[in-house]
Residue frames as qw, qx, qy, qz and C-alpha x, y, z in Angstrom:
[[0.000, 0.889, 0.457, 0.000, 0.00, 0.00, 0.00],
 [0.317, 0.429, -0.036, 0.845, 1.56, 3.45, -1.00],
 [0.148, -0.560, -0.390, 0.715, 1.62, 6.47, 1.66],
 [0.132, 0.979, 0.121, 0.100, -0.25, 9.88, 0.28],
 [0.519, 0.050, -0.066, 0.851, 1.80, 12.28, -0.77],
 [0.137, -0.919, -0.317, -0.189, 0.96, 15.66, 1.01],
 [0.496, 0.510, -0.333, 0.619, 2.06, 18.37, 1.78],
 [0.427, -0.275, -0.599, 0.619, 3.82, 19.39, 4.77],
 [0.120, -0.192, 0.367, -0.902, 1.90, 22.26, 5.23],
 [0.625, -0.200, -0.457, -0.600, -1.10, 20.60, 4.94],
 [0.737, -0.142, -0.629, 0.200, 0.00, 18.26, 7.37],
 [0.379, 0.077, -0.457, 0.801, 1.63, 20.38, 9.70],
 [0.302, -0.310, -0.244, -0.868, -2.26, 22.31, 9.90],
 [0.702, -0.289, -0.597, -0.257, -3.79, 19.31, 10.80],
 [0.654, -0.292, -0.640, 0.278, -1.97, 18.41, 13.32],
 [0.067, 0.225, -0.122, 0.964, -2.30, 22.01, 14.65],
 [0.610, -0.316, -0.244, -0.684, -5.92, 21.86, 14.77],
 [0.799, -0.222, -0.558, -0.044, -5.83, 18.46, 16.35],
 [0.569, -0.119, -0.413, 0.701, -3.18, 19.50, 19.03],
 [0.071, -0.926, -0.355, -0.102, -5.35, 22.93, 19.61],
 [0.554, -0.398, 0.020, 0.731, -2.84, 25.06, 19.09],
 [0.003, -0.414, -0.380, -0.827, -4.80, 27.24, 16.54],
 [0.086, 0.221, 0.558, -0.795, -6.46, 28.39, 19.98],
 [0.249, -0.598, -0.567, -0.509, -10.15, 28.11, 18.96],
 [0.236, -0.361, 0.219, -0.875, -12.30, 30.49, 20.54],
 [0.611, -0.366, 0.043, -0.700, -14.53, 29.73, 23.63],
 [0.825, -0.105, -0.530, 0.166, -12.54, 26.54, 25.14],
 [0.591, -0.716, 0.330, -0.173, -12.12, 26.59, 29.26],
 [0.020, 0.493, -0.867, 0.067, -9.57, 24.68, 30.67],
 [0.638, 0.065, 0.693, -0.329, -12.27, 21.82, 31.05],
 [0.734, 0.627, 0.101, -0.242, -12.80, 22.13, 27.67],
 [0.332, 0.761, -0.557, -0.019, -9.07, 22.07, 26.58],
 [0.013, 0.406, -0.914, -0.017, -8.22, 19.35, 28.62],
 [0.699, 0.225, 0.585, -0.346, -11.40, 16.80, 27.74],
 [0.421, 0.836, -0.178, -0.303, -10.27, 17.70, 24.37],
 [0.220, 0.672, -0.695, 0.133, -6.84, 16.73, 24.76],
 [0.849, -0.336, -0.348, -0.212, -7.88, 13.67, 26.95],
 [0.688, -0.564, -0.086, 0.449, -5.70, 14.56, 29.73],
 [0.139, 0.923, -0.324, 0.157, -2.85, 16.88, 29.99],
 [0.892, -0.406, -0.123, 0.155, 0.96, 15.86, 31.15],
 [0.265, 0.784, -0.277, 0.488, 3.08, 17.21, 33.15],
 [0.682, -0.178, -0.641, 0.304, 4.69, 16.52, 36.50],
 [0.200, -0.269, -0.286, 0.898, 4.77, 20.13, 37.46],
 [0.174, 0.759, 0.556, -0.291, 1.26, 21.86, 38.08],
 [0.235, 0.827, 0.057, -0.508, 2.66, 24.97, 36.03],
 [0.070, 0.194, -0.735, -0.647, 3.72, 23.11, 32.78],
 [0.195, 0.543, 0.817, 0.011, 0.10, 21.70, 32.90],
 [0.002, 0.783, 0.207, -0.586, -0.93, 25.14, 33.53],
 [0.081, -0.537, 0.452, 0.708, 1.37, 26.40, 30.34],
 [0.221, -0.045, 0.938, 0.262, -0.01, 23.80, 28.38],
 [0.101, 0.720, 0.666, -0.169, -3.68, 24.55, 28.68],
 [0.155, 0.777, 0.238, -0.562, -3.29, 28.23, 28.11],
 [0.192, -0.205, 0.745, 0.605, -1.03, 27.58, 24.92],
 [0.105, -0.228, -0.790, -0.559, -4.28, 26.47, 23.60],
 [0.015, 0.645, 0.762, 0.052, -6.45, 28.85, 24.48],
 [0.352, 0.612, 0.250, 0.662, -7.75, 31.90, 22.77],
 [0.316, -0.895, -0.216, -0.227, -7.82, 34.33, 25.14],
 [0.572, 0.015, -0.440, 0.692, -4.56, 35.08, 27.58],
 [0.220, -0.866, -0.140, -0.427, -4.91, 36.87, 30.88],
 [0.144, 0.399, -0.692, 0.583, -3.04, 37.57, 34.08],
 [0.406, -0.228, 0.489, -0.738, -5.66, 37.17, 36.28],
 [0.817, -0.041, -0.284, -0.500, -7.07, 33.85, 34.97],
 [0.416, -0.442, 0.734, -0.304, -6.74, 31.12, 37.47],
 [0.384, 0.057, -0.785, -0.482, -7.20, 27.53, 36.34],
 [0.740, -0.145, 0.077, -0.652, -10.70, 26.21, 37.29],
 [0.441, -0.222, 0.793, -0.357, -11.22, 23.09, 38.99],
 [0.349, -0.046, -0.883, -0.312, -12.69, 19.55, 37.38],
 [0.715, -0.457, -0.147, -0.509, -16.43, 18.17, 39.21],
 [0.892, -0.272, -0.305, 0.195, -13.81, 15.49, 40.52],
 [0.471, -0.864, 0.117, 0.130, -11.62, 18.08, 42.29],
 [0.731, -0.064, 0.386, 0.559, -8.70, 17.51, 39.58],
 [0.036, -0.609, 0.212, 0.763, -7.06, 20.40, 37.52]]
């Protein structure tokens, strides 16, 4: 079976989109990481870095919001 040939920007888009790093608009951090099925990191503020990377908005004063099960 032959691979597609595509191109790399084409490719490189996708996996943008997929990896929400084209920051769509109106994703919480619940939303970003249900998305992402999990985040990982071993230190609470690369999780933290992670999540806002992909998401459209950027503030000082936003705090990340809690899960219903009391996980970030």
């Amino acid at each position: 079976m032959a691979l597609p040939n595509l191109p790399t920007d084409r490719v490189l888009s996708w996996r943008t989109r997929r990896q929400l790093l084209d920051r769509p608009a109106g994703l919480g951090t619940i939303d970003v990481v249900r998305r992402l099925v999990g985040v990982q990191a071993q230190v609470a503020s690369a999780a933290e870095q992670a999540v806002a990377a992909r998401q459209a908005t950027r503030s000082r004063d936003r705090r990340p919001t809690r899960s219903p099960t009391g996980r970030w």
